[in-house]
N, C-alpha and C positions, 0 to 999 in steps of 0.2 A: 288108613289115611283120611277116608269120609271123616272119622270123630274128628282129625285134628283140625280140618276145614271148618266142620263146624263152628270149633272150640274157636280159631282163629275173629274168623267173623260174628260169634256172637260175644266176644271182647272188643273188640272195636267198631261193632257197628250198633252197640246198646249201652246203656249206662252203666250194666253192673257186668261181675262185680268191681272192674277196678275203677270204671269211675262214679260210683255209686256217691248219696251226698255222706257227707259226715268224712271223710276221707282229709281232704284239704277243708281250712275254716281259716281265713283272712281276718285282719284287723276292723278292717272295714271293708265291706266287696261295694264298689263304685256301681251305682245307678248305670244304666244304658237302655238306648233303645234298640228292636230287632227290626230289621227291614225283611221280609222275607220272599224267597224263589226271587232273586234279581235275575234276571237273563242274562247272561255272558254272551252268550253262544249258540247256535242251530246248527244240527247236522241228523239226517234221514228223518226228516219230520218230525225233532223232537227240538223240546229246548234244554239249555245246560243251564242249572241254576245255581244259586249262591246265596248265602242267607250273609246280610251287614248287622254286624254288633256295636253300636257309635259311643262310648264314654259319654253322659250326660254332661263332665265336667269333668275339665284338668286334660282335656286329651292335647296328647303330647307330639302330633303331624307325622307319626310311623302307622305300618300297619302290618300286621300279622295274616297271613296266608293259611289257613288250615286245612290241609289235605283230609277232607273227610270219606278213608279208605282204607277196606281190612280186608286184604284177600283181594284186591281191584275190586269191589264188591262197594258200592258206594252207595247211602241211602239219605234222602231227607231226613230221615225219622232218626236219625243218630245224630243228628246235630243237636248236640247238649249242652248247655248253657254253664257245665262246671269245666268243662275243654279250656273255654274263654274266659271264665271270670279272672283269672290271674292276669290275663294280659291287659282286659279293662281295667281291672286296681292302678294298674303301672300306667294307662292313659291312651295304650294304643287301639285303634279301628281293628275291627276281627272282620277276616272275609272268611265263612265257612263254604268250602267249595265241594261242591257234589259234581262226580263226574260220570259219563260213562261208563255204564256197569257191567262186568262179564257179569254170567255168560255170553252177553252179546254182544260184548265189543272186548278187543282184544290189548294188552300193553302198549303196542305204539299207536294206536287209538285215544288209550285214555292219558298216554304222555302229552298229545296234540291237544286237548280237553287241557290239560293244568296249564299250559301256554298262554294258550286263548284265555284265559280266566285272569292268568298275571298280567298279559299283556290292556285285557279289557279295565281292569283295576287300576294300572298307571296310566291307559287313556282319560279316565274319570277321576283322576287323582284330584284335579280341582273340585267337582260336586261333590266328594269323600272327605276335603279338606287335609288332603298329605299330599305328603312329599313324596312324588312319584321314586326318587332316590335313596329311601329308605323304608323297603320291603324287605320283612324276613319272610320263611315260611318253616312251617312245622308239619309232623303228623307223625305218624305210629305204624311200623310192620310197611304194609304195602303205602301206606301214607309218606312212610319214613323214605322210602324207595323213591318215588316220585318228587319231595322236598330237595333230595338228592338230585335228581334229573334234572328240575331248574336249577339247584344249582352249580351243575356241572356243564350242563349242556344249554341252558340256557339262550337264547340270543336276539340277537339285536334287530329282529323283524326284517318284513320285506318292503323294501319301498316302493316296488313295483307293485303291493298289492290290491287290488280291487277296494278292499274293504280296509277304510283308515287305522280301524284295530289293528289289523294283521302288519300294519307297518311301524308297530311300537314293541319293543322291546319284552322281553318277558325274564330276564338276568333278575335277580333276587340279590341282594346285600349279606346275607345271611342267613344261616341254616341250623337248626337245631330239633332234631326226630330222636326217635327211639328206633331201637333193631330190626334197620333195613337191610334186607336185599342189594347187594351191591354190583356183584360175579356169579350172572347167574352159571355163566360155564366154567367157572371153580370154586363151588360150591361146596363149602366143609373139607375141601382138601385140593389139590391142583388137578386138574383135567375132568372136575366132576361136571355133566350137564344135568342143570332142573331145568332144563325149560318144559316144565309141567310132568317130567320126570321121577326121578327117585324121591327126595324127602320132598317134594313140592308135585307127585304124581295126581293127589288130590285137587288141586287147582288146576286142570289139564285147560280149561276151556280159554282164558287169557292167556296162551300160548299156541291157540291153536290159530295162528298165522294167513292173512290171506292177502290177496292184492286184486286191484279191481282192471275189470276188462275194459278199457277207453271204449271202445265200440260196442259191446254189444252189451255195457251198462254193467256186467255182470260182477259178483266177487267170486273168485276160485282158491282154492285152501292151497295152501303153498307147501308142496311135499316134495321139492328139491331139499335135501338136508345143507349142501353149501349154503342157498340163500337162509334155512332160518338159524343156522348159526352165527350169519353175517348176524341179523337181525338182534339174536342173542346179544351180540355183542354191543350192539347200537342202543340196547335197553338197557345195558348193562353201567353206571354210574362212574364206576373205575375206569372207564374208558374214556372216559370224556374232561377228567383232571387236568387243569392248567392250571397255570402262575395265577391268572385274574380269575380263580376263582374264591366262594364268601367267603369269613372268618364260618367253620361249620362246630357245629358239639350234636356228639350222637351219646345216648344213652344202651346200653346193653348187657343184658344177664350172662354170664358163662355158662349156664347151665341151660341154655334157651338148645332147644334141641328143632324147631321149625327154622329158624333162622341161629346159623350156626355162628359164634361172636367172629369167628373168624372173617364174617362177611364186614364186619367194623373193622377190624384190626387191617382188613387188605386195602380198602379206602383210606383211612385216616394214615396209614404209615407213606401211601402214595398222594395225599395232599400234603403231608410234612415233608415230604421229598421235593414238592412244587414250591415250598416257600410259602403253599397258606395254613395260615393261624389255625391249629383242627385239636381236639381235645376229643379222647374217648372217656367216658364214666363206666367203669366193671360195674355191675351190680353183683356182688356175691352170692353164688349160691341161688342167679335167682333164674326164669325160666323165659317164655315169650311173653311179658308182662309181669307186675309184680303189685301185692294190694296197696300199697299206700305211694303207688307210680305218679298222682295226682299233686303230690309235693313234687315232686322235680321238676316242675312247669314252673315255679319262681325262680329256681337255675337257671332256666329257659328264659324267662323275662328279664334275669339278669343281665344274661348276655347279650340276647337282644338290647336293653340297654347299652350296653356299654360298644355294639357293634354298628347301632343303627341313631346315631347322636347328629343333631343338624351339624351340618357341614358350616363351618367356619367362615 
C-alpha cells in the first residue's frame, strides 16, 4: 500500500505524468497574472496560503477554487499552471489553495482549511473582481473529496464570529472533480471502513483523529471507535446531500482500484435523488487518473459555464 501512496501523491502533487505540458494545447491560452502565497488563514503558527491566477483580458466575474490535494497531502510546489490555463482561456480568476497537510493535520482539519479559503475568497470578491455568487470548485482524488465537502456541506458562516471572514459563507455554485472519496465507511461495497484502513491503510496518518483539551491546551488521539465513526461519517460527502446543493459533474475510471467508481456512483445516484443536476463521466478502462485527464478540464469549464452565468 506504501507504492500506491506514493503513486497517488506523486500524481497530483507534480506535473507529470498526467499533467505534464503537451497533453492539452488551446487555440489560444489567455495571458494572466500569478499572485503568489496570499494568506487565507493562520492556525499553530503557520499560514494558509493560496496562489490568484487573474485573466489579463476577457475575464468573465466567476472564479474557480482549485483544491490543490492528493492524498490530503498538499504542497506549493504542485501548483501548475496547465491545472489553470483552461479556466483562464474561458475568463474566470483561479484560486489555487494549498492546505494543511497530513501527516500533520488530519481530514476535518483540512475540511476547516478549504472553508476558510472559500469563505476568505467571497469576503474579497470585490478586490478579485467577482461575483461573490458565482464560485465553482474543482480538484482530483483527495481534491475531488473536499470540492465535494463544500459542496455538500458547505455553509453559511457564523455571525457571532470574532473574525469578519468566518461570518461569510463558504457554499460554492458548483462542483466538478475527478474520483473522490465519498463513503468513507462503505467503501467499494456496503459496511466497508477505510478510515486509513483496508484499501486506503496506507494514508493512516489523515485519519488518525484527535480533539483538543480546553484546559490543559492539549490534543489527545481519539480511540473511542463510536466517536471516529461519527467522525467518519461527518467527512464523509454523501452524508451531507440536500435539495440546495450545486449542479456537481464528477469524472471517474471503472477500473480505478484506490478509489473504487462506486464511491461516484453512491453520491451522484443520492444527489439525483435530492433533485440536483449531477452527471457522472465512466472513463473506460481507466484507472486512478488517466494520460490525457488534461482534456476533460474544458468539460469542466463547460459546465462551469453554463452553471455559474451572472444572474439575471
Amino acid at each position: 500500500m506504501k507504492r500506491a501512496q506514493i503513486f497517488i501523491v506523486s500524481l497530483f502533487l507534480s506535473a507529470t505524468p498526467l499533467f505534464g505540458p503537451g497533453t492539452i494545447q488551446a487555440a489560444e491560452e489567455a495571458a494572466f497574472t500569478r499572485t503568489e502565497d496570499v494568506v487565507y488563514g493562520r492556525k499553530h503558527g503557520m499560514a494558509l496560503t493560496m496562489d490568484v491566477f487573474t485573466p489579463k483580458e476577457h475575464a468573465n466575474g466567476a472564479a474557480v477554487v482549485w483544491m490543490v490535494s492528493g492524498g490530503w497531502f498538499s504542497s506549493h510546489d504542485a501548483i501548475n499552471s496547465a491545472m489553470v490555463q483552461e479556466f483562464l482561456n474561458s475568463g474566470y480568476t483561479v484560486f489555487a489553495v494549498v492546505h494543511g497537510s497530513q501527516p500533520k493535520f488530519t481530514i476535518p482539519e483540512v475540511v476547516a482549511d478549504v472553508n476558510r479559503a472559500v469563505r476568505f475568497i467571497r469576503f474579497h470578491a470585490n478586490d478579485y473582481k467577482i461575483d461573490p455568487d458565482r464560485i465553482g470548485v474543482t480538484g482530483a482524488s483527495a481534491g475531488g473529496h473536499l470540492s465535494l465537502m463544500l459542496g455538500t456541506a458547505g455553509d453559511a458562516g457564523d455571525p457571532k464570529a470574532k473574525d469578519p471572514i468566518d461570518r461569510v459563507s463558504s457554499r460554492v455554485q458548483a462542483v466538478a472533480c475527478f474520483f473522490p472519496p465519498t463513503d468513507f465507511l462503505n467503501y467499494g461495497k456496503p459496511g466497508e471502513n477505510a478510515l486509513g484502513r483496508g484499501i486506503l491503510q496506507g494514508f493512516k496518518a489523515p485519519f488518525d483523529f484527535n480533539e483538543q483539551d480546553p484546559d490543559k491546551k492539549i490534543f489527545r488521539a481519539i480511540n473511542d471507535e463510536s466517536k471516529i465513526l461519527e467522525i467518519g461519517r461527518k467527512i464523509s460527502p454523501v452524508n451531507h446531500v440536500s435539495a440546495d446543493d450545486p449542479p456537481t459533474l464528477i469524472f471517474h475510471g471503472d477500473a480505478d482500484q484506490l478509489v473504487p467508481i462506486q464511491q461516484a456512483e453512491l453520491i451522484i445516484d443520492k444527489l439525483k435523488a435530492a433533485g440536483v443536476e449531477s452527471k457522472l463521466v465512466v472513463k473506460k478502462g481507466a484507472s486512478h487518473g488517466w494520460p490525457d485527464l488534461l482534456k476533460d478540464l474544458s468539460i469542466i469549464a463547460d459546465w462551469f459555464d453554463e452553471h455559474l452565468k451572472p444572474k439575471k
